[in-house]
Phi, psi and omega in degrees: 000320158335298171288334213264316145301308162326294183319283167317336177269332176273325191285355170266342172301282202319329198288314194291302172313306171313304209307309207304321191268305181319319167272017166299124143326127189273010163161128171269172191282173163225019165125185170243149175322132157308061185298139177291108216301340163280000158246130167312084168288138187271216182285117163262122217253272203224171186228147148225153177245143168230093169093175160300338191241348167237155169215117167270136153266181169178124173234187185246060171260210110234145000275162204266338149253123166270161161193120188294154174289206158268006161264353190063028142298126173308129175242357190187139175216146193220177161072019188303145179072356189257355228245161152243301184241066206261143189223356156219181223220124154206171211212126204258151186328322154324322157106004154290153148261106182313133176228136147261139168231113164277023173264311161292329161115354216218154157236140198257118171268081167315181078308120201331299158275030138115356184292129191276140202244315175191166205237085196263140170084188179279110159334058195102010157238075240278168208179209208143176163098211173315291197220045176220156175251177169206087171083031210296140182269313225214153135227199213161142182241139154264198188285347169265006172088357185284160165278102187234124159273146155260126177284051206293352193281327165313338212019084210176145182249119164250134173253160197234152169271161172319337169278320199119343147333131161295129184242341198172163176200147175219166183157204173113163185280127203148174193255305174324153154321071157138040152272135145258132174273305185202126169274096210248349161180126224232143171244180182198132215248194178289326193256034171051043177251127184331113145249156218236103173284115204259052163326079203115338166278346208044050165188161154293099212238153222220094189248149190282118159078254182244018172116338197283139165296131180237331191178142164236164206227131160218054168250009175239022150087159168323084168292126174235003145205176201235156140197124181266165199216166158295322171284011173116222189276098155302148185206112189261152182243082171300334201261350171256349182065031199237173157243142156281148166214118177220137171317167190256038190233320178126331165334105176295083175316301176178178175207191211204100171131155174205183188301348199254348180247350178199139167228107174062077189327175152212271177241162213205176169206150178258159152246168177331317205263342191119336195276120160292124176271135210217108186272145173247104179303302170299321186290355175039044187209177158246127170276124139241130206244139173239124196302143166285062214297000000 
């Protein structure tokens, strides 16, 4: 009986131990980006890192893009007036910059220096087809250089070739599998599979490519932003103010945030060194979170 208690009193320390690392954050914070005290910052939307040495932010201020060194000093700010609503943010192996505004309707091809390069959708005109968006949130580039909008007004991922052609789209309104409530922001993995934050479905949904539906994951909560890592799938959850780590199988790692540590994650990025970067929309700042060895 003896032994038989023992057995039971260790296997439950060990079960306390396992539940106690498992509910260790898979990453703490390391403060937030410094932003420059002479701009009104608006609602923070989205971040890109390009390199070591840059960082673009883009809020709903003016001007609505900044951009920072690998020190966070502002060295440059654009796009004062172009902008109604701007909301995601990306910087494509060319080192342009991408914007989208789903107020406008449109996604915009920088130059480094702000200079507008191209034009996807209608300017102030919601549209479909070839060559119109509806509210578009996100892109993503593949390893070949094609272009995937998420399309929210559209509900619908359209894709584009590097010029900007239309090549394809999958989507429609729904619940089903390769269905969208609102495709509100997108990741892209090494082996060039789609993920789709299903914003209103509460999951994450997950595609090949050319469109084929591959898996959908819904353990990292109403995703309003993505982001893949070596270490898998970030999943910021705006309506719990949580973040995810989730495996690239859909598997649950761990989570993080809470309303008083993240007010409304929103879209994201890495950087060189490993550090995430976490744009907040109430919080009108950026987090940066470092993995936990």
């Amino acid at each position: 009986m003896r032994n038989v208690c023992f057995v039971f009193a260790w296997t439950v320390g060990l079960m306390g131990m396992l539940s106690a690392a498992m509910a260790a954050d898979p990453y703490v914070s390391r403060g937030f980006v410094p932003l420059p005290a002479d701009v009104e910052i608006g609602a923070m939307s989205a971040v890109a890192v390009d390199g070591p040495d840059r960082i673009y932010v883009l809020h709903r201020g003016e001007p609505p893009l900044l951009v920072l060194d690998g020190k966070h000093r502002l060295v440059a700010g654009w796009g004062k007036g172009e902008f109604k609503t701007p909301h995601g943010l990306r910087v494509d192996k060319q080192g342009s910059v991408w914007v989208t505004d789903n107020a406008l309707h449109i996604a915009r091809r920088y130059s480094r220096e702000g200079t507008i390069t191209m034009t996807l959708g209608q300017d102030g005109k919601a549209g479909t087809g070839a060559t119109g968006l509806r509210s578009p949130d996100d892109l993503v580039f593949d390893s070949k250089g094609f272009i995937y909008v998420a399309d929210a007004g559209n509900k619908r991922i359209a894709k584009f070739d590097a010029e900007g052609r239309y090549v394809a789209e999958w989507g429609g309104g729904g619940k089903d599998p390769g269905k969208f409530a609102t495709a509100h922001c997108l990741a892209i993995d090494a082996k060039d599979r789609i993920y789709v934050a299903d914003r209103g479905n509460n999951r994450v949904q997950v595609f090949s490519n050319d469109g084929k539906f591959v898996a959908e994951f819904k353990d990292g909560g109403n995703a309003f932003g993505l982001l893949v890592t070596s270490d898998g799938l970030i999943v910021a959850d705006g309506d719990a103010h949580r973040l995810s780590l989730l495996d690239l199988d859909g598997k649950l790692l761990g989570n993080w945030g809470t309303p008083d540590t993240l007010k409304l994650p929103h879209l994201m990025d890495q950087g060189a060194d490993g550090t995430i970067y976490v744009t907040e929309v109430n919080g009108k700042r950026i987090q940066m979170f470092q993995r936990v060895k």
